[in-house]
N, C-alpha and C positions, 0 to 999 in steps of 0.2 A: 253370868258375868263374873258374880263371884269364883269360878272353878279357874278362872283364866287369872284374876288379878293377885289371889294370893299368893299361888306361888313367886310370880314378878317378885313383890312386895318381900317375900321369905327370903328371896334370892338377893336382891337387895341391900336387906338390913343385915345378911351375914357379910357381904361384901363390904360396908360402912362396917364391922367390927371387925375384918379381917384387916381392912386397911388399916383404921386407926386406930384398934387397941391391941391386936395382934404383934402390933409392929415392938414396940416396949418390952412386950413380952418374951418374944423369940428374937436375939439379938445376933442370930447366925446366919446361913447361906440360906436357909431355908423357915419356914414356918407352913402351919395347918392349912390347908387351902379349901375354908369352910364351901365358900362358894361353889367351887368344882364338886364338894361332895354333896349339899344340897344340891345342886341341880341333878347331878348324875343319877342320885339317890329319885329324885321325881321322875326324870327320864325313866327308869328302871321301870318303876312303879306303876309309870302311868302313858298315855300314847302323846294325845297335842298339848296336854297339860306340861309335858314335861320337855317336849322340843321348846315351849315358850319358856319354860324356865331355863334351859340352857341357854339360849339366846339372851334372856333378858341378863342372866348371868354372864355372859362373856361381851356383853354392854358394860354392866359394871365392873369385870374387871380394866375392861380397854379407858374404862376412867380413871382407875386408880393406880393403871399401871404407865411407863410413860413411852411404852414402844408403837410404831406409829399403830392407826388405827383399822381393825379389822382382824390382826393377828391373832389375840385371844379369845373372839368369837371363833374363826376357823379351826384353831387347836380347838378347844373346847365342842366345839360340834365335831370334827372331827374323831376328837378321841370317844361320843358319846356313839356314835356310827360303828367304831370299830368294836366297840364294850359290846354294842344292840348284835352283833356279829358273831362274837364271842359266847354272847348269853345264849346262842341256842343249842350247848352243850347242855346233856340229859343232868343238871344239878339238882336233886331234890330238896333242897334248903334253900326257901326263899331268902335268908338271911346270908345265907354262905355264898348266893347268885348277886346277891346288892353288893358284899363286899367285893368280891370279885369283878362288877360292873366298875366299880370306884378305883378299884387299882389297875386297869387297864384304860380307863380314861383317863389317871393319872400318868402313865407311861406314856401313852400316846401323847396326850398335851404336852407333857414337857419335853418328848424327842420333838415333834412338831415345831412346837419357841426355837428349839437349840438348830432344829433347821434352816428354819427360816430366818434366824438372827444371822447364821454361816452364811445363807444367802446374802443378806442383806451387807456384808463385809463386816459383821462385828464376829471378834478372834473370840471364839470361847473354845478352852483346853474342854474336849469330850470327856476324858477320865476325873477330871475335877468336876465338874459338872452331874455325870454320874454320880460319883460318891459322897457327893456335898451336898446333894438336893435329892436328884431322881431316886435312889433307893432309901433314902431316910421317909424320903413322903408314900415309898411304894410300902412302907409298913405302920407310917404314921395313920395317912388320910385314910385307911382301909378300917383299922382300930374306931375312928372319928366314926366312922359311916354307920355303924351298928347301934347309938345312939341317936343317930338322923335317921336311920332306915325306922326305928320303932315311931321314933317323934311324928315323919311325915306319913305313913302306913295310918296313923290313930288319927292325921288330918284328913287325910282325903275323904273318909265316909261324912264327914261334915260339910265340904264342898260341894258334893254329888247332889242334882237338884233331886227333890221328890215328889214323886208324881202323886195326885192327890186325886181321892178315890170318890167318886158322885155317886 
């Protein structure tokens, strides 16, 4: 139960820092989007352990964000589907295969919003959008992910139950 909870919980507590103290911090179009790279970075990592983090993830952002609900679950799985896609190019670097999972669930996700908001009739200019967000984070969140890829990599063998030997 443990292997299932903590990620939620991981997923979570980044989402509760991303919202409230992130915000203060980064006073532009854009900021760190701990969330999307801890889950992605589990997804990566790991198989149901890390679909549950993404979900649980794209739960809390659909709380702290105020477009209606279901949007940033779908980009968020979404863009983790097209990464899982992606990742089965021959990369030898588990390290070089996470960042690159992150900056392609970052792309996805945010063409996804910027979709779906055009759907929904809200006017968002594509080229401001693009360069005020989407490629700031396609080199931010990637940088971000190489200290979450080592941090959740050193969790998960402590999740993993152990079979005990009679």
């Amino acid at each position: 139960m443990r292997r299932y909870l903590v990620p939620i919980l991981v997923v979570l507590v980044a989402a509760a820092f991303e919202s409230s103290l992130l915000q203060p911090l980064f006073r532009g179009a854009w900021r760190p989007g701990l969330t999307l790279i801890l889950a992605s970075i589990w997804a990566h990592l790991t198989d149901i352990d890390g679909a549950i983090a993404v979900f649980a993830g794209g739960i809390a952002l659909e709380a702290a964000s105020g477009m209606p609900f279901g949007i940033n679950i779908f980009a968020l799985m979404l863009g983790n589907a097209v990464a899982a896609l992606v990742d089965r190019a021959p990369i030898p670097s588990a390290l070089f295969r996470a960042t690159n999972w992150v900056a392609v669930t970052t792309l996805v996700y945010h063409l996804a919003i910027i979709g779906i908001q055009t759907l929904r009739g809200v006017e968002i200019e594509l080229a401001t959008a693009t360069a005020t967000v989407v490629i700031p984070l396609l080199l931010f969140n990637p940088l971000l992910s190489i200290p979450a890829f080592f941090g959740v990599r050193a969790l998960l063998p402590r999740l993993r139950p152990v079979s005990r030997i009679r």
